[in-house]
C-alpha positions as CSV (number, residue, x, y, z in Angstrom):
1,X,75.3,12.3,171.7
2,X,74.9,14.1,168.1
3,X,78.6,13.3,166.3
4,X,77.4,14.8,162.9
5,X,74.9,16.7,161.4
6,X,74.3,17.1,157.5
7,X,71.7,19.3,155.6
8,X,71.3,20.2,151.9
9,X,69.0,22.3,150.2
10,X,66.8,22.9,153.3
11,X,65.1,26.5,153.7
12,X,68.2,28.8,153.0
13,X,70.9,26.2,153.5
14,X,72.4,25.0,149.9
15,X,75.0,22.7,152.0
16,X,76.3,22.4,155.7
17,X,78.6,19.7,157.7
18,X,79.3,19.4,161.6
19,X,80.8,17.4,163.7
20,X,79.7,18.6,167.2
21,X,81.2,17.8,170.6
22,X,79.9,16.4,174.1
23,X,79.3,19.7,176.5
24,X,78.1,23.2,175.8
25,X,77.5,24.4,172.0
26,X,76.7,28.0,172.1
27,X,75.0,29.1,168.4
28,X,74.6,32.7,167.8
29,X,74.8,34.8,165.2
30,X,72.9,37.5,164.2
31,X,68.6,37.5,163.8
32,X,67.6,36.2,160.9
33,X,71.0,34.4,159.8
34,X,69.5,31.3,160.0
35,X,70.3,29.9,163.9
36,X,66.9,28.3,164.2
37,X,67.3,26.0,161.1
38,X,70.0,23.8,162.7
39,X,66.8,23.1,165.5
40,X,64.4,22.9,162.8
41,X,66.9,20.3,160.7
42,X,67.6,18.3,163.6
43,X,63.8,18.3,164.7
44,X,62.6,16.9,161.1
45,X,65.5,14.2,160.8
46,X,63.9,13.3,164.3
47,X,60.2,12.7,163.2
48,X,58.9,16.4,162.9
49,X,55.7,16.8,160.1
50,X,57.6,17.6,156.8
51,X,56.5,20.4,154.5
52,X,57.4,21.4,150.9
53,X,58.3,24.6,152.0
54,X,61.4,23.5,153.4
55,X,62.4,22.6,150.2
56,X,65.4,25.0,149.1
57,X,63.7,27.1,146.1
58,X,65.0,25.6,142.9
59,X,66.1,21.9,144.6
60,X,63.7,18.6,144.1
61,X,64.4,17.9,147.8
62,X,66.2,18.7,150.9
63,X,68.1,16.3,153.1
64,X,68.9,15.4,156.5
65,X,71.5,13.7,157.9
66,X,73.0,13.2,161.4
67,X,74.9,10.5,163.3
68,X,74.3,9.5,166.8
69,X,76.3,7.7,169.4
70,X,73.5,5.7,171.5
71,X,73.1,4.9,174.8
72,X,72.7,1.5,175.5
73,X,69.4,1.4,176.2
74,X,68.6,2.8,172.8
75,X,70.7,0.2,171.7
76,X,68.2,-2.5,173.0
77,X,65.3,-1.0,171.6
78,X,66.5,-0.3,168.1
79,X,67.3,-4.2,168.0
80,X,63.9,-4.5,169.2
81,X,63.0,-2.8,165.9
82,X,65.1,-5.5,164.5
83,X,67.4,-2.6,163.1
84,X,71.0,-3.1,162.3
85,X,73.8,-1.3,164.7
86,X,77.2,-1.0,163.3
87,X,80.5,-2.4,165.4
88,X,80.6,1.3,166.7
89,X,77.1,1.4,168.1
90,X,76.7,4.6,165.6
91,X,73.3,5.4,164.4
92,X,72.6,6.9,161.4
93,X,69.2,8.9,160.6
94,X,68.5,10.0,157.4
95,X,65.6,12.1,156.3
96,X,64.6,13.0,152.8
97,X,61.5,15.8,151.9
98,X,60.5,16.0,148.5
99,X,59.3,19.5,146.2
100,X,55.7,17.5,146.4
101,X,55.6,17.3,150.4
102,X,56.5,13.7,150.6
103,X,58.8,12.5,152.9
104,X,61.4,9.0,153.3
105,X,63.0,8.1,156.2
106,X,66.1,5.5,157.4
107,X,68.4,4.1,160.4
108,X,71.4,2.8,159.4
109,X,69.9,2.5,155.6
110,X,66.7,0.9,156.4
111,X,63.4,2.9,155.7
112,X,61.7,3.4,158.7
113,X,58.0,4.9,159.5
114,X,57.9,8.5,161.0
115,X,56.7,7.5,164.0
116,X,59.5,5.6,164.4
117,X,61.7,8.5,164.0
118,X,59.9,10.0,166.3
119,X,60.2,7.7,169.0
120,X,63.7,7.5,168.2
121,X,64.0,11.1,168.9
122,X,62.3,11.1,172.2
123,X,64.9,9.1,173.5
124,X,68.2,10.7,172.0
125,X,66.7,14.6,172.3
126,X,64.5,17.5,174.6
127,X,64.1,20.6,172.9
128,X,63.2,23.6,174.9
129,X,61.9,26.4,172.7
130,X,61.8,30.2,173.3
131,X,57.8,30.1,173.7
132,X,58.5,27.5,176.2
133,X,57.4,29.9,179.0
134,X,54.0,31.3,177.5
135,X,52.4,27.5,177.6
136,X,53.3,27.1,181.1
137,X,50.7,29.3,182.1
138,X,48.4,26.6,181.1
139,X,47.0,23.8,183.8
140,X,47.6,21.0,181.6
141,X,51.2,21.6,181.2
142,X,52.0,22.7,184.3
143,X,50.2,19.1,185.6
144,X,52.2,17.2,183.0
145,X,55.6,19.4,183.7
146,X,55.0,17.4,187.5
147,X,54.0,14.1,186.2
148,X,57.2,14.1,184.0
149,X,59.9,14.8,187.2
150,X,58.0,11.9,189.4
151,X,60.8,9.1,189.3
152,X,58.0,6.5,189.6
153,X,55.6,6.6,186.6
154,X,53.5,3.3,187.9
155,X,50.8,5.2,189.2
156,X,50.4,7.3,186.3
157,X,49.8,4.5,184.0
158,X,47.9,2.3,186.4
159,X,45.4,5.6,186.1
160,X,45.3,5.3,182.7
161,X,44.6,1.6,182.3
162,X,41.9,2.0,185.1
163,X,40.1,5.1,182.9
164,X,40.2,2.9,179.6
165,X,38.7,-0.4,181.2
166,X,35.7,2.0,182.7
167,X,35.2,4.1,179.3
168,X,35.0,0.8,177.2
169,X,32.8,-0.4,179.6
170,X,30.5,3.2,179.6
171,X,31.2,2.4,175.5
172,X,29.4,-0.6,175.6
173,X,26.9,0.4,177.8
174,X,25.7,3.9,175.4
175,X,25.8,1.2,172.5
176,X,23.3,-1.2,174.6
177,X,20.6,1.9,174.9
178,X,19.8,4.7,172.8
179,X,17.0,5.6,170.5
180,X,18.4,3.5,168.2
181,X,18.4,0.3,169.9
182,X,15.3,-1.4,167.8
183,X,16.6,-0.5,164.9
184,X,20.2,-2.5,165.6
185,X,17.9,-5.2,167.1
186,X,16.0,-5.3,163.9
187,X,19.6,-5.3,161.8
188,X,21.2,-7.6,164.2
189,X,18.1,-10.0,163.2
190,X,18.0,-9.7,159.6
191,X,22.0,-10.5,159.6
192,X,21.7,-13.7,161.9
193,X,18.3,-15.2,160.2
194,X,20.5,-14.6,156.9
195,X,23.5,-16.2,157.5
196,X,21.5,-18.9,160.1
197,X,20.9,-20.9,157.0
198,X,24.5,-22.2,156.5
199,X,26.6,-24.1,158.7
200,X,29.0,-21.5,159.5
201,X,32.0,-23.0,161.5
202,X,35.3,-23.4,160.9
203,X,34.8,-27.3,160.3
204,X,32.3,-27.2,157.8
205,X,34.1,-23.8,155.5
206,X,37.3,-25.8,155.6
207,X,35.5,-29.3,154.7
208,X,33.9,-27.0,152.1
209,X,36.9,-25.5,150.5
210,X,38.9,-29.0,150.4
211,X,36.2,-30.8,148.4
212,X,36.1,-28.2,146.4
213,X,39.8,-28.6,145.3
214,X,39.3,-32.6,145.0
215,X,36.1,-32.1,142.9
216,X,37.8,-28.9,140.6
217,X,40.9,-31.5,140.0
218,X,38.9,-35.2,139.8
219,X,40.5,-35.2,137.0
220,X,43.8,-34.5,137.4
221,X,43.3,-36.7,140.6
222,X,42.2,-39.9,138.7
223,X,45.0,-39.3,136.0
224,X,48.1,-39.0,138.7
225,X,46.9,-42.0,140.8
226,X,46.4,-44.5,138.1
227,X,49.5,-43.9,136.6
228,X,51.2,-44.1,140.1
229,X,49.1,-47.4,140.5
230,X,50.8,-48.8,137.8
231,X,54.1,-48.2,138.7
232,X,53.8,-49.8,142.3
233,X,51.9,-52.8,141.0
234,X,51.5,-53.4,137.0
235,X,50.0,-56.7,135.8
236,X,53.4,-57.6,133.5
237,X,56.6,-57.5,135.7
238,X,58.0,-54.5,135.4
239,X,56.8,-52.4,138.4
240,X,58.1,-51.3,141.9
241,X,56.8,-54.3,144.0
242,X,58.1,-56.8,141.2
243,X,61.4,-55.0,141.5
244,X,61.3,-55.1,145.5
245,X,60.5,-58.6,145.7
246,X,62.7,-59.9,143.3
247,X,65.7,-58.1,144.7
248,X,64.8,-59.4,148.1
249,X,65.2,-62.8,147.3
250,X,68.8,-62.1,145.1
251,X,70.3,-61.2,148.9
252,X,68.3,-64.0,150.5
253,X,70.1,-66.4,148.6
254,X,73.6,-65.3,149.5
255,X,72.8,-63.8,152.7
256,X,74.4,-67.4,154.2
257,X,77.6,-66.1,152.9
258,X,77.7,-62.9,154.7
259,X,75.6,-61.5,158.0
260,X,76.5,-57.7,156.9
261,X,73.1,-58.4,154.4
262,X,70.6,-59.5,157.1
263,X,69.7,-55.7,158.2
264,X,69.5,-54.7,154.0
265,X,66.9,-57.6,154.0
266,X,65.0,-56.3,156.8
267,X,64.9,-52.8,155.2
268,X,63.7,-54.4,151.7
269,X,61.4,-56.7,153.3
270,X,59.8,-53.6,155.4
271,X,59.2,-51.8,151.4
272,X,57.7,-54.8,149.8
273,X,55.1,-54.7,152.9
274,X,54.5,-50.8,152.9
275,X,54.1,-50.6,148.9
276,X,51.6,-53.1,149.3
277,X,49.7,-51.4,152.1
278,X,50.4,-48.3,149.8
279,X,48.6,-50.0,146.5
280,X,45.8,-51.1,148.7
281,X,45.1,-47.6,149.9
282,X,45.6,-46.6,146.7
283,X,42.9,-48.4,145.1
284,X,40.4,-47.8,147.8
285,X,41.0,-44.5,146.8
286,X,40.5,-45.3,143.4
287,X,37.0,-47.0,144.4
288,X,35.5,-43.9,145.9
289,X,36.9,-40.9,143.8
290,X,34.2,-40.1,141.3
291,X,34.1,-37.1,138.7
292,X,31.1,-35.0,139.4
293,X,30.2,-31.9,137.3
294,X,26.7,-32.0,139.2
295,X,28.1,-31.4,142.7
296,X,31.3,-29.5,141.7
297,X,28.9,-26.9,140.6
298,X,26.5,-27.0,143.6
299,X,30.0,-26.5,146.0
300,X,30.8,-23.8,143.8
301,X,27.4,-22.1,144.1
302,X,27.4,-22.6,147.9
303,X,31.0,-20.7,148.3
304,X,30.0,-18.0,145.7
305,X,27.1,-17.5,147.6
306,X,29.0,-17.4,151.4
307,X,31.7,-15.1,149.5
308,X,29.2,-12.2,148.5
309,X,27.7,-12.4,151.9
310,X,31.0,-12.1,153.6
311,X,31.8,-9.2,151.0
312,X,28.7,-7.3,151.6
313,X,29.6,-7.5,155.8
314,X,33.0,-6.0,154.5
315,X,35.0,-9.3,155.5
316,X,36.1,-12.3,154.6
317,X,35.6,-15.7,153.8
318,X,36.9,-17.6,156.3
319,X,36.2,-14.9,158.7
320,X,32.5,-15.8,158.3
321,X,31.8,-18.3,161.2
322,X,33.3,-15.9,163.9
323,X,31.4,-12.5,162.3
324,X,29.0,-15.3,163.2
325,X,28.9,-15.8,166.6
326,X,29.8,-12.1,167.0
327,X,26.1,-11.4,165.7
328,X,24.9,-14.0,167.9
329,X,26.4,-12.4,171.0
330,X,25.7,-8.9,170.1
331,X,21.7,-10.2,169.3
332,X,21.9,-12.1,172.7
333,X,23.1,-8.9,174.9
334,X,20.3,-6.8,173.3
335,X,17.9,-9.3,173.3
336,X,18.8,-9.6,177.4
337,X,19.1,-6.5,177.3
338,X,17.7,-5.4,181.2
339,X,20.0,-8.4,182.6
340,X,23.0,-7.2,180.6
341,X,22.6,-3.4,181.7
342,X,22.1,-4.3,185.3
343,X,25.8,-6.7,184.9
344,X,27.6,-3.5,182.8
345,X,26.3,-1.0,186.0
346,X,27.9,-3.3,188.6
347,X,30.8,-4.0,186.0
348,X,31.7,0.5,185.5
349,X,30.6,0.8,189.1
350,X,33.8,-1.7,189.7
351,X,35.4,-0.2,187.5
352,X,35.4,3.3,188.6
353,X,36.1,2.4,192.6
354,X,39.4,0.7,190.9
355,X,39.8,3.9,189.1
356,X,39.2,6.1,192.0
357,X,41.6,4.1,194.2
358,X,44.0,4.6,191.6
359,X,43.3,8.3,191.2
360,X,43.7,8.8,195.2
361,X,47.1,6.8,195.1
362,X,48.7,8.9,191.6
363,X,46.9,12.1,194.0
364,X,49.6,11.1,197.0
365,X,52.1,10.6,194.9
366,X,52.0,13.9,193.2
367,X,51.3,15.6,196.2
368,X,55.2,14.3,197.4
369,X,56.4,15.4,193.9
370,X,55.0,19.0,194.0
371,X,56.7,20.0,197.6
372,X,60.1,18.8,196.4
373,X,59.6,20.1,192.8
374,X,58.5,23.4,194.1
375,X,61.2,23.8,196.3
376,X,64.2,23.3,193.6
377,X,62.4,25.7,191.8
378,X,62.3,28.4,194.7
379,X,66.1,27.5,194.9
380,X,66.7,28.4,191.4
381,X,64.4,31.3,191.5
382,X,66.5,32.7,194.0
383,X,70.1,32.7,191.8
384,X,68.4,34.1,188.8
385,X,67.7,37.2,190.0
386,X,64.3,36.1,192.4
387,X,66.2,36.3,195.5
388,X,62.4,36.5,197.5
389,X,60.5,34.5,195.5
390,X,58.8,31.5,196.4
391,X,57.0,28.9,193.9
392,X,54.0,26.3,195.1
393,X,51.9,23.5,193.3
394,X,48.7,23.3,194.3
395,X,47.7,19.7,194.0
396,X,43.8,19.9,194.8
397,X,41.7,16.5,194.0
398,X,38.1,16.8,192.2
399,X,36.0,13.6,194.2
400,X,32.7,15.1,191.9
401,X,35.3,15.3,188.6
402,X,34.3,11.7,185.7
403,X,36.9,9.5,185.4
404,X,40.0,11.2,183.4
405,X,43.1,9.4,181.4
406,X,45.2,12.0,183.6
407,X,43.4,11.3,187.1
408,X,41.1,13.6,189.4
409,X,43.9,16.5,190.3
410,X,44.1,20.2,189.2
411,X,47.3,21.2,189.3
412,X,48.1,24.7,189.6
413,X,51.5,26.5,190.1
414,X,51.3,29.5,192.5
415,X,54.4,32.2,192.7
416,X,55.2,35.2,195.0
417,X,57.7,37.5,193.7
418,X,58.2,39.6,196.9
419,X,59.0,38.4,200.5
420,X,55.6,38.5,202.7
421,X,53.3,38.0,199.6
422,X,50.7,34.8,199.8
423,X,51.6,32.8,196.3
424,X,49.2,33.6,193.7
425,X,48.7,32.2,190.1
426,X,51.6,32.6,187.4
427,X,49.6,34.8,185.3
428,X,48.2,36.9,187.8
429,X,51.4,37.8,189.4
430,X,54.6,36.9,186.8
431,X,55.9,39.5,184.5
432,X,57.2,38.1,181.1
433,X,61.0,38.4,182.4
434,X,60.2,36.7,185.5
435,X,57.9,34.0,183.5
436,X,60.5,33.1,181.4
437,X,63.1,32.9,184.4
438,X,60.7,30.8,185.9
439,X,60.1,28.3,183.0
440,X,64.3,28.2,182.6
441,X,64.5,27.1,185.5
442,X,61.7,24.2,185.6
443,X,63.2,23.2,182.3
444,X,66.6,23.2,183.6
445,X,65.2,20.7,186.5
446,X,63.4,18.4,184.1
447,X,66.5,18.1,182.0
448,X,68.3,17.3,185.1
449,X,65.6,14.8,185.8
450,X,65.1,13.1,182.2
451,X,67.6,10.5,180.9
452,X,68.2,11.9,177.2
453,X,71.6,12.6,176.0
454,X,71.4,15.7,174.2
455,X,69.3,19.1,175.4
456,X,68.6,21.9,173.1
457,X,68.1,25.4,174.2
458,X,66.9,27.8,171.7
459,X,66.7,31.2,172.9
460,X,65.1,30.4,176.5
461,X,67.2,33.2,178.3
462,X,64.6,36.0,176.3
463,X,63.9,38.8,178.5
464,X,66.7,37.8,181.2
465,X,70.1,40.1,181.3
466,X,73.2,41.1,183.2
467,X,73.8,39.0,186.3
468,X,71.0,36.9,185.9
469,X,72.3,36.0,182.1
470,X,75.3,35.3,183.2
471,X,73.7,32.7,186.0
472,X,71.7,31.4,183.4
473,X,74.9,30.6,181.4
474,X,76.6,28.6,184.4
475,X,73.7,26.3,184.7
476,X,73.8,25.6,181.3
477,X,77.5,25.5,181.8
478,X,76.4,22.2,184.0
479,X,74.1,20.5,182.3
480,X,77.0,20.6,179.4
481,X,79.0,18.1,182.2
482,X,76.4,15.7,182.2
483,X,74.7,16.1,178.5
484,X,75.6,17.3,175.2
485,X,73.9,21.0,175.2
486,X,73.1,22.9,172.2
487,X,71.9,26.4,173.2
488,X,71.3,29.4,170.5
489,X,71.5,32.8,172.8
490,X,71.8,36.3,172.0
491,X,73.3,37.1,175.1
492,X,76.7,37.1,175.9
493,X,76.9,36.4,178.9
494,X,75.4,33.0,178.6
495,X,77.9,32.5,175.3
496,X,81.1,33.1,176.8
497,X,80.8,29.9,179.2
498,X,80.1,27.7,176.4
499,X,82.8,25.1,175.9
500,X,82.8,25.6,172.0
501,X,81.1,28.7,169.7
502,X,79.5,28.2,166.5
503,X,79.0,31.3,164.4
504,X,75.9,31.1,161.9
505,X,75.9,34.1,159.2
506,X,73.5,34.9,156.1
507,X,75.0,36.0,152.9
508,X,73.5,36.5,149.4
509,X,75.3,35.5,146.3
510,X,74.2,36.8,143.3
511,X,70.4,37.2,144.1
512,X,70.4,33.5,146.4
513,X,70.2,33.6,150.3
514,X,72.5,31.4,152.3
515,X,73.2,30.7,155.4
516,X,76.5,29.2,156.4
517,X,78.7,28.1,160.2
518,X,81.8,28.0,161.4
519,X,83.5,27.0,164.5
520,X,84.9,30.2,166.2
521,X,88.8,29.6,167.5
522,X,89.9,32.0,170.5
523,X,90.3,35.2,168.7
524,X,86.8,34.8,166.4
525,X,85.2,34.3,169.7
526,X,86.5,37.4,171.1
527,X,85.4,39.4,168.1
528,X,81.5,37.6,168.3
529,X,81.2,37.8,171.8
530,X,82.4,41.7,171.6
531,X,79.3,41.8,169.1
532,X,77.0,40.4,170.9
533,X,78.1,43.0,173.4
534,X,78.6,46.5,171.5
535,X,76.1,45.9,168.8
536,X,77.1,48.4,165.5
537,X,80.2,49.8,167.1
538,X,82.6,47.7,168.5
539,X,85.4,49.1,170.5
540,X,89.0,48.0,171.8
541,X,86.8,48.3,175.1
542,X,84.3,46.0,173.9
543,X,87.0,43.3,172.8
544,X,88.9,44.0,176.2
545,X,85.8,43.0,178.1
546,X,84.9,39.8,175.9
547,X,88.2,38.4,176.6
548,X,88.1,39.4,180.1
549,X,84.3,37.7,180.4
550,X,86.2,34.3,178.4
551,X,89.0,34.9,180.8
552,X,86.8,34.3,183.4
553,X,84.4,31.7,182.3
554,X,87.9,29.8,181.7
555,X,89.3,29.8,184.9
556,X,86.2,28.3,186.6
């Protein structure tokens, strides 16, 4: 759940503190006080695109903060980031935007990517905006609104792994043909004659670069190893063996006296034979290493020259015997180029019957999801305020349709307002008050249905009143049981069964705009709710039915 949320100097909001509970949060206040900026705060500490304008005029930057209590499974995967959690299991997400456009994020004070923020945020939060109902009249949505309440999403991705393996393999097959295929036959050439002429493996660059460092430092080389020569076995008697030998045969010759020296022998006896295998490598490497100029400079010519080919095919170095044998390949396919085309047909023809297979399994599968989904829908259609309406998905396959990442369906949601009436397409038949009560209700089903904590509602109950408000306000009402609910209404019928009120208000202060919140108690709550009821005017009437609508909600 969201424990705490922070913001400073963002749009119209110099400074603002919550500490939110689980449940139902009602927001209201009146338009343009400033509701939507909580949503738009909590949406940008989250991973939204940051934009200078959101910068309070006159401030550098504007700030973010808010403090999560996560799940455990977002617990696991934020140690998979190899993020810190504290004791408590808190989380806390910070976002800064600067006057320039520029934008820092952390977890628990470690700077993270936005798109980690953003995956953070689909986990923790679902936002529901007021325009949520004019996309649904879209096919694409409405097919991914199904997709998202399957409980399986196997089939889904096994789609989508099927589609990429057959497009790479179409990929590769355009890049075999084309009117430009001489001309990449003719490159492809050029680029293997040219670097043909050098032994390109890994072998021969390493061999290359090592006798390079032995010829660059022959010096230093001869210097070190003579010295260390003289000290294992120097022609006068002070060196290492000398040392080793002589203080071999001081224990030897009281060794009689005590056993305790035998295994200190054995040890001394074991050095004076390892030095002198040691001196005798040593000088054999002495016979063969050899300063010379002559071939240091040819090994330097050969890597200078491998380097600026490996910088003008925009790699490097070492990465020049496997560009290599990638030219080689490449050359080889289009060289064969009739047996590899005939080997890529039968490979996408594979392809695509796994694909289709896959397609006709995901088609089943949504097929099952769109009777049961449309029938909770009908259900909920029919307490707010549809009591004869009926909603259908059409799940209708395309056998002639190419491959797709989202399968071979067209998914199509059909409504009938009126008993008797065949379904027919949303935007043929819907009116905007009974499309919006229509995507309510789908969203209230796939917040049922999805496993983040914390739902937002901002303004979905537009163009729903009376009865049907107050409906509206019970299922939110429930979700609140199960989820932490933040909902910004105007209606007060959905307010009063809010578990707690926040009151957001604008105020200007010597030429500035701010907007500030406050927790309503029992009596402020009367006093908004009678607002949000009698508009200009409000009447010991209007306060009489507030409390009497709270009364209510209360005793549920």
């Amino acid at each position: 759940m969201l424990h705490y949320l922070s913001i400073e100097n963002f749009a119209i909001v110099e400074k603002l503190e919550l500490h939110l509970n689980r449940g139902l949060t009602i927001i209201s206040g009146e338009t343009g006080a400033g509701k939507s900026i909580l949503i738009d705060a909590l949406g940008l500490v989250l991973g939204d695109r940051a934009d200078s304008g959101v910068v309070r005029q006159g401030s550098d930057s504007a700030q973010v903060n808010a403090v999560f209590v996560l799940p455990p499974a977002v617990q696991t995967w934020l140690q998979q980031q190899h993020i810190t959690l504290t004791d408590n299991h808190h989380c806390f997400v910070r976002r800064v935007i600067y006057h320039n456009g520029r934008s820092r994020g952390f977890i628990n004070d470690s700077p993270v990517s936005v798109q980690l923020l953003r995956k953070l945020g689909e986990y923790l939060i679902d936002i529901h905006g007021q325009h949520a109902h004019q996309s649904l009249l879209k096919h694409d949505v409405q097919r991914q609104l199904l997709d998202d309440t399957m409980e399986d999403h196997h089939g889904l991705e096994n789609v989508r792994q099927t589609y990429q393996g057959w497009k790479s393999l179409q990929t590769a097959l355009i890049a075999l043909g084309g009117k430009d295929r001489e001309a990449k036959l003719a490159l492809l050439r050029y680029q293997v004659q040219e670097l043909e002429k050098f032994e390109l493996t890994p072998a021969t660059i390493q061999q290359l670069e090592e006798e390079h460092r032995r010829l660059a430092h022959a010096h230093k080389l001869l210097e070190n190893s003579q010295q260390a020569l003289a000290l294992l076995d120097a022609e006068d008697s002070d060196s290492t063996l000398t040392y080793l030998a002589r203080a071999s045969r001081e224990l030897d010759a009281v060794q009689k006296h005590d056993t305790q020296l035998n295994n200190i022998i054995t040890l001394l006896e074991n050095a004076v034979t390892q030095t002198q295998e040691a001196v005798s490598e040593l000088r054999h490497y002495l016979s063969k290493l050899e300063i010379d100029p002559a071939r240091l400079q040819e090994v330097e010519y050969q890597i200078a020259t491998l380097q600026d080919l490996a910088r003008k095919h925009k790699i490097r170095f070492t990465e020049l015997p496997a560009y290599f044998e990638k030219l080689i390949n490449e050359l080889t396919e289009l060289e064969n180029y009739e047996q590899s085309v005939s080997r890529l047909e039968t490979e996408i023809a594979d392809s695509e019957k796994s694909y289709r297979s896959a397609a006709e399994a995901l088609h089943e599968q949504r097929l099952q999801t769109a009777l049961g989904l449309g029938e909770q829908i009908t259900t909920y259609m029919h307490q707010l305020g549809m009591p004869g309406g009926q909603l259908v998905i059409a799940v209708s396959a395309d056998e002639d349709a190419p491959p797709a990442a989202a399968g071979m369906d067209l998914v199509e949601f059909l409504v009938s307002t009126n008993p008797g009436h065949f379904p027919k397409p949303l935007s043929k038949v819907a009116s905007g008050g009974e499309l919006s009560r229509i995507s309510l209700a789908i969203q209230v089903i796939t917040a049922q249905s999805n496993g983040v904590p914390i739902l937002v509602f901002d303004e979905v109950d537009v163009g729903i009143g009376g009865g049907t408000a107050e409906i509206v306000g019970q299922l939110l009402r429930r979700l609140g049981q199960q989820r932490q609910v933040l909902c910004i209404t105007h209606l007060p019928q959905v307010a009063c069964q809010g578990d707690y009120h926040l009151q957001v208000t604008k105020t200007i202060v010597q030429s500035s705009t701010q907007t500030q919140i406050q927790w309503l108690g029992e009596k402020q709550r009367v006093e908004e709710i009678a607002r949000m009821l009698g508009g200009v005017e409000i009447t010991a009437q209007t306060k009489a039915h507030a409390r009497e609508m709270l009364r209510r909600t209360q005793a549920k």
